[in-house]
N, C-alpha and C positions, 0 to 999 in steps of 0.2 A: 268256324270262328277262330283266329287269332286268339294264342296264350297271349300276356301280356305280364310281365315281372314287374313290380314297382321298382323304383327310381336306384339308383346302385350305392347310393348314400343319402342320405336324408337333402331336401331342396326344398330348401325353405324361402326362396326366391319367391314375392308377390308377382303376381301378375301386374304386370302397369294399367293402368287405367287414366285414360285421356278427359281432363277435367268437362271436356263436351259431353260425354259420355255421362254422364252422372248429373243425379237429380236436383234439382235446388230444393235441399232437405237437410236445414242444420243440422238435425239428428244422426241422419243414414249417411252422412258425409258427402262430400262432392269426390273427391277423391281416392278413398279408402280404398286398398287392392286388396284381393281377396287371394290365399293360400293358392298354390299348384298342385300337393296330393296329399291334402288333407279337408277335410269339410268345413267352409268357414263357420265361424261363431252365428253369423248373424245373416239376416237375407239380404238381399239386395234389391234394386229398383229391376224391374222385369229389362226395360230399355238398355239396362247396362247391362245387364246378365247374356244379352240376346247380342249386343253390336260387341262382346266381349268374345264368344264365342263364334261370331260371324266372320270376328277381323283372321282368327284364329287359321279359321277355314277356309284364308284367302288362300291359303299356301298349297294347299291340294293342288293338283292338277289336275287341269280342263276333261271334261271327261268326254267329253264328242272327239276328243284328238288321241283319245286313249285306244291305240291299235292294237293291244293285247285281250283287253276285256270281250267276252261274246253279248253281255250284258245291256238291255236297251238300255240308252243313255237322252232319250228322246220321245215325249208323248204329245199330243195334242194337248193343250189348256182344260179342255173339257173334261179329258182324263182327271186329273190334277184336281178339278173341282170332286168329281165323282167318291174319287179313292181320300179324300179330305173330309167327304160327309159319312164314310165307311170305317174310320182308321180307329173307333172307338167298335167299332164291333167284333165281339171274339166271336172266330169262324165257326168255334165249333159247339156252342149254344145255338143249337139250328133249332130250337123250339121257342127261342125266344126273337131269333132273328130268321124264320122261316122263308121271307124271299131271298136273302143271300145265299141259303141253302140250294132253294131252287134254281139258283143263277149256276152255282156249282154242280146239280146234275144237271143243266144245259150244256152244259162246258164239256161235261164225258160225255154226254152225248152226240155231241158235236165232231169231237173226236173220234170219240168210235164208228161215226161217219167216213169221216174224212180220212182215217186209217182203215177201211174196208174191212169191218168187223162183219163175221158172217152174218151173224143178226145184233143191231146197235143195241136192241132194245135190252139183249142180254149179256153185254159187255159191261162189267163194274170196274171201276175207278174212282179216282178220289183227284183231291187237290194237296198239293204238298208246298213247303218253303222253297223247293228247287228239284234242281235233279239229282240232286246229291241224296237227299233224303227218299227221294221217288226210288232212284238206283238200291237203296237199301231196303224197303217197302219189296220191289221185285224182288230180290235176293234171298229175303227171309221167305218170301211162299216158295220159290227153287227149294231149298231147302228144306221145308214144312212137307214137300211134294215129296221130294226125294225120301224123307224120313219112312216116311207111310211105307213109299213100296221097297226102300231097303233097310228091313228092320234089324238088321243084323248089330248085336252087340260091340263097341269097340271101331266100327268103322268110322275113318274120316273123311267128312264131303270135301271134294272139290270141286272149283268153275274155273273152265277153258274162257280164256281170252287173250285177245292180243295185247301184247306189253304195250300199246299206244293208249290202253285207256285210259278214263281221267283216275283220277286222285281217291277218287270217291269209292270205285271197285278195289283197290287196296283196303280200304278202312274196314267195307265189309267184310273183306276174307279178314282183317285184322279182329276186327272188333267181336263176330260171330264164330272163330275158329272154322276157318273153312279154308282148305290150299288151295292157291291160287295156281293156278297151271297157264304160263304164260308163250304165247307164240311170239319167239324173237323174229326182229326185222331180220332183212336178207336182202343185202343188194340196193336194186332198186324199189323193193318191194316195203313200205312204212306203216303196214297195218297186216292182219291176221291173212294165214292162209287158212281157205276151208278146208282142206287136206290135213295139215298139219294139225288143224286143231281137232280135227276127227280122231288120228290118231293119238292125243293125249286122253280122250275120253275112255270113261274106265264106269264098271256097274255103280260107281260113288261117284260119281259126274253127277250133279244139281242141275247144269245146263253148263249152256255155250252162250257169253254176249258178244253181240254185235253190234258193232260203231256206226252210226248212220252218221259222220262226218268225224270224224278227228280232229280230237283236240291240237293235235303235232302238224298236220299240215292241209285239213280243211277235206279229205278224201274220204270217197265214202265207201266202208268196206261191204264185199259181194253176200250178201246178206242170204241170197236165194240159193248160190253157189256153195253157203256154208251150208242151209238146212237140204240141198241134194247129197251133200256129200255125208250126213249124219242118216238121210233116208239110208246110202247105201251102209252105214255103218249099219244100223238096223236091218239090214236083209241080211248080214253076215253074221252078225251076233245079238239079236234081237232085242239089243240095248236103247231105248227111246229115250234120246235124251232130245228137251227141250231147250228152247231159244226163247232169249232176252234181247228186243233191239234198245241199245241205248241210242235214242236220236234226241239226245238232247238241244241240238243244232238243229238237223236234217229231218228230223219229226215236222219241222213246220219250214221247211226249203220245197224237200221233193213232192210232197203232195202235189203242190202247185205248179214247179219246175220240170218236175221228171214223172206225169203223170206213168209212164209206160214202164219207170223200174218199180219190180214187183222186190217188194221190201218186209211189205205191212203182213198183218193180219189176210189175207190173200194166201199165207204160208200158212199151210197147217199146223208146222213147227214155231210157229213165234205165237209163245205163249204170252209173252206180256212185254209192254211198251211204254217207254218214259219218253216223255220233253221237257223242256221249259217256258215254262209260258214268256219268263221275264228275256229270254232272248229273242229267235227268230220267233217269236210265240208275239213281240214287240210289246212288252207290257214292264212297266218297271220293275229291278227284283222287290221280294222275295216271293216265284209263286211257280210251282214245277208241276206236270200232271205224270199219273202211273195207272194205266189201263189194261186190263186182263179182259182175254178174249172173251172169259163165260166163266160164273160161279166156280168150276171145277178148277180152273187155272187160279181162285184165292183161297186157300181152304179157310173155312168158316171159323175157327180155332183163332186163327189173329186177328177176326174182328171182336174189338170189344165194343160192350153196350154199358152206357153210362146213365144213369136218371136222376143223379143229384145237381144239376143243371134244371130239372124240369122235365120229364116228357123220354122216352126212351131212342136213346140218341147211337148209332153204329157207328164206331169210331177207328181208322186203321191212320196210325199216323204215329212217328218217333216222339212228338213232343205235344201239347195241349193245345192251351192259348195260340191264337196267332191273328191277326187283324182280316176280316175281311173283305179290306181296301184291293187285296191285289187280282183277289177273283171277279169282284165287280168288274175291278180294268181289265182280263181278261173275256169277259162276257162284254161288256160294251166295244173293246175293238174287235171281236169277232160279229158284233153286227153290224160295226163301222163299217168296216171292210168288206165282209163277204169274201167268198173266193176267189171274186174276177179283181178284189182289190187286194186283196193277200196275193195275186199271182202279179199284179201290177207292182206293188212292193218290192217283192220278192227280186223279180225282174230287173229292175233297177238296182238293186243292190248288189246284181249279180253282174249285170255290165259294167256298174264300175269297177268291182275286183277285178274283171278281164282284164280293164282297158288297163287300168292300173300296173298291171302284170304285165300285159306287154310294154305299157315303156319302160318298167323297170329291165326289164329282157334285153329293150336297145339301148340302153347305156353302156352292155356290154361288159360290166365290170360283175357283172350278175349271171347267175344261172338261177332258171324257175324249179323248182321241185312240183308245183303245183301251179295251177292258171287261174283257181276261183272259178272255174264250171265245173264244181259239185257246191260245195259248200263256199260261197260269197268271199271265200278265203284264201290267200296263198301263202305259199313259205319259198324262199328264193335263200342261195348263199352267196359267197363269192365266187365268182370264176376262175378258173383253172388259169394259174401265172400272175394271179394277185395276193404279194405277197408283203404288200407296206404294212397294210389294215386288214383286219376281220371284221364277223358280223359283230362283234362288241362295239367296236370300233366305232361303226354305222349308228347303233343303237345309241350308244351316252353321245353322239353330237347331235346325232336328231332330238335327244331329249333339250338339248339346249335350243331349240325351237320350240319346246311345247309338245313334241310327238312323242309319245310313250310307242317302242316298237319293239318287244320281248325278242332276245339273242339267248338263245340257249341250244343245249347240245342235245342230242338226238337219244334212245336210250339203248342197252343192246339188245344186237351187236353192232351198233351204227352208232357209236361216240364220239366216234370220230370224226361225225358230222356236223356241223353249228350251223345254226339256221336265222333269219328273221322272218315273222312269219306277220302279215296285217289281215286283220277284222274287220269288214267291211260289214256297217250293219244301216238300216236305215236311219236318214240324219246324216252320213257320211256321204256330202252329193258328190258330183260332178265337180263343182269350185272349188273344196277344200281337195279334190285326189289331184287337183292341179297345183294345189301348194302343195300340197305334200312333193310332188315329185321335183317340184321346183325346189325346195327345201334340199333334196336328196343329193338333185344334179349339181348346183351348189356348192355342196360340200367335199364332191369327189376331189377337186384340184388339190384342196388342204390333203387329204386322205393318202393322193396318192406321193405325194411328198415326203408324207411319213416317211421316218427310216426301218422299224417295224411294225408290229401290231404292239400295240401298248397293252392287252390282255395279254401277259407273256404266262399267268401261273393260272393254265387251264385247269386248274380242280377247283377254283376257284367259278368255272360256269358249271352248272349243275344244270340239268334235263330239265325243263318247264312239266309242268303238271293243271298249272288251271289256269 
C-alpha cells in the first residue's frame, strides 16, 4: 500500500457540488460543498456523497487498456453478484462462516492437484491478500527451517534470487533481516542462472526462489535446471538447500499451457509455492495462495490458533480481518472453468501476446526481447538506428490514447536497457490488440520526426518493480 503525506499547505478548497446532485432538503442544503481533507461537520444525502465520489473516479484510467498491471481487470456478472453477497464476511471467523472456509480448503486442494503435489491430501496452504503476502508467508518458514538445522549463534540468513524479482522479495529480506544474494543479468540472459545462484549458496542459505514468469519481461526462469544444479551442489557439499517457486503469474499459465515443463512440486526441491489467484488465477484483487508440499515444509511454530472468534481456529497469515468475497470468486471460477476452460482461457491470451508481438516486430522500429510464449507477455525496445524517440517516448503518447504501457529501465548490469513491456490478460481480445497496434502504427510518423528523444535526463527512468 501507498504512503500517502497530507496536502503541503492546508486546502481548504470545497469540493463543488452540482445543484442536481443534491437533495430537495431545506435543512441539508441543495448545495453545500463539503471540505477536501478534513471531515465535514455534518452528513450528507447518500446520492450526493456517492455521484460526489463517482464523478471524482472519472479520472482514473480505463483499466482493461491498463498494459502494465498483471491484475484481472475483468469477471463475469455472476462473479460480481457472488463476491457482493461475501464482502461482509471476515475470512478468518471460519467457525462462524464454516462454508467459506471449506471453499478455501477446496481451493488448496485444488492446487495441490494441479501443481503435482506428491500426495494433495498432505499439502497445506492457505489463502492470502496476494503474492506479495504469500511471498512472505514462504519466506518466513525458509527461515523458521533454516534456523532449526542452523543453530549456530550470530549467523545471518540469506536467499539466492535473481535480481528480476518482484518488489515483494526485497521487503522480505528488508523487513525480516535476511541478505538478499542477487544473480545479475548478463547479456542476453534477464533472469537467474542456476549455476550462478548455486554458487552464492552458503550453509546460511534459507533457499533459492524461483521466477515462474518475470515480472521484467514475461520469461520463465529453468526452475528444474536450478534444483539439478543445487542436487549437484549437495553431492559436493552436503548443503540441502531448498526452492521457493514464485509463479505468481505462471502458477496459473503453465499447468495448462506447458503441461511437459516440470516446474512444480514434481521437484523434490520445491519446497513451497505462491500465485495469485487475482491475476492468471482470473479472479479480481485482493487474493494470493501459498502451498507447502507437506507439514514439514510449514513448521508448526508459525501457525497460530485463535478461539476468541469462537471455535479454535489455525491461523498463518501477516494480517487478520479480510473479506471472504475473493475466495468465493476464486472457488466459483475454478468450477466455471475447469481445466479444459483454464487451458481455453489461457490459450487465448497467449495467442494474442504472440500475435501482438509479431506485428509489433514488423514495424521494424522495434526489437522483441520476448514473444509472449511463456508468460502472455512481452517486452520489446527500439531498434538498433532509432535515434529520434525511445521507449518513453512510445509510452506518454500512447498514454494519450488511453494505453497505459510501463517504459522503464532494466536493472543490473543491464541499465542500460529501457524496455516497454504489454500484459496481455483475459478481457484483452483480438479487437482491442488491433487498436492497440493501430494506435502504435500511428504514432510512429510523429515519432520519427522528432529531433530527439524528449526523455533526455535518464535518472529520471527508474527499473519498474510491480
Amino acid at each position: 500500500m501507498a504512503l500517502h503525506k497530507g496536502p503541503q499547505k492546508p486546502d481548504e478548497r470545497p469540493m463543488s457540488v452540482n445543484p442536481f446532485f443534491g437533495e430537495a432538503d431545506p435543512v441539508a442544503g441543495m448545495t453545500e460543498a463539503p471540505p477536501r481533507h478534513r471531515l465535514p461537520d455534518a452528513p450528507m444525502p447518500s446520492t450526493t456523497a456517492y455521484q460526489l465520489v463517482h464523478d471524482e473516479l472519472m479520472l482514473d484510467g480505463n483499466s482493461r487498456l491498463n498494459l502494465a498491471t498483471f491484475v484481472t481487470t475483468w469477471m463475469e456478472p455472476q462473479a460480481g453478484v457472488l463476491m457482493a453477497e461475501c464482502r461482509d464476511k471476515n475470512m478468518i471467523d471460519k467457525d462462524e462462516y464454516p462454508r467459506t472456509a471449506e471453499l478455501e480448503r477446496r481451493c488448496v486442494a485444488m492446487l495441490a492437484d494441479l501443481w503435482n503435489a506428491p500426495d494433495p491430501s498432505a499439502a497445506v496452504g492457505c489463502s492470502t491478500t496476494g503474492s506479495s503476502e504469500a511471498c512472505m508467508l514462504a519466506g518466513m518458514a525458509l527461515k523458521r527451517r533454516w534456523s532449526k538445522r542452523n543453530p549456530k549463534p550470530g549467523a545471518r540468513p540469506n536467499l539466492v534470487m535473481g535480481i528480476n524479482v518482484q518488489v515483494c522479495w526485497d521487503k522480505f529480506c528488508n523487513f525480516w533481516e535476511v541478505e538478499p544474494r542477487l544473480v545479475p543479468m548478463e547479456g542476453d540472459r534477464f533472469h537467474l542462472d542456476p549455476q550462478a545462484a548455486a554458487e552464492l549458496c552458503d550453509e546460511n542459505t534459507i533457499g533459492v526462489v524461483g521466477i515462474l514468469g518475470s515480472t521484467f519481461d514475461g520469461s520463465y526462469e529453468p526452475v528444474a535446471d536450478l534444483c539439478a544444479a543445487l542436487d549437484a551442489l549437495q553431492e559436493r557439499t552436503g548443503l540441502d538447500i531448498p526452492v521457493h517457486v514464485d509463479g505468481a503469474s505462471g502458477g496459473m499459465i503453465a499447468p495448462f499451457l506447458d503441461e511437459d515443463l516440470v516446474w512444480d512440486f514434481r521437484l523434490p526441491r520445491v519446497a513451497s509455492i505462491n500465485t495469485s489467484g487475482h491475476k492468471y488465477g482470473l479472479v479480481y484483487p485482493g487474493v494470493g495462495w501459498a502451498l507447502w508440499r507437506d507439514k514439514e515444509a510449514l513448521p508448526e511454530e508459525l501457525v497460530f490458533r485463535v478461539n476468541y472468534l469462537g471455535g479454535d481456529m489455525p491461523t498463518f497469515a501477516l494480517n487478520f480481518s479480510r473479506p471472504g468475497a475473493q475466495v468465493v470468486a476464486q472457488y466459483y471460477t475454478f468450477l466455471r472453468l475447469g481445466r479444459e476452460g483454464y487451458r481455453a482461457v489461457q490459450q487465448t491470451t497467449r495467442d494474442v501476446a504472440r500475435s501482438i508481438a509479431e506485428r509489433v516486430e514488423a514495424l521494424d522500429d522495434f526489437r522483441l526481447l520476448t514473444r509472449g510464449d511463456e508468460l502472455p507477455v512481452f517486452a520489446f525496445t527500439t531498434a538498433p538506428g532509432v535515434e529520434s524517440y525511445d521507449v518513453f517516448d512510445v509510452s506518454r503518447r500512447m498514454r494519450e490514447s488511453g494505453w497505459l504501457v510501463p517504459a522503464y529501465t532494466f536493472p543490473p548490469n543491464r541499465e542500460d536497457l529501457s524496455v516497454l513491456r504489454v500484459v496481455c490478460r483475459n478481457g484483452f481480445s483480438a479487437d482491442l490488440a488491433d487498436l492497440f497496434v493501430e494506435d502504435l502504427t500511428r504514432l510512429l510518423p510523429e515519432l520519427r520526426r522528432q529531433p530527439h528523444p524528449w526523455t533526455r535526463d535518464r535518472t529520471a527512468a527508474t527499473g519498474f518493480h510491480h
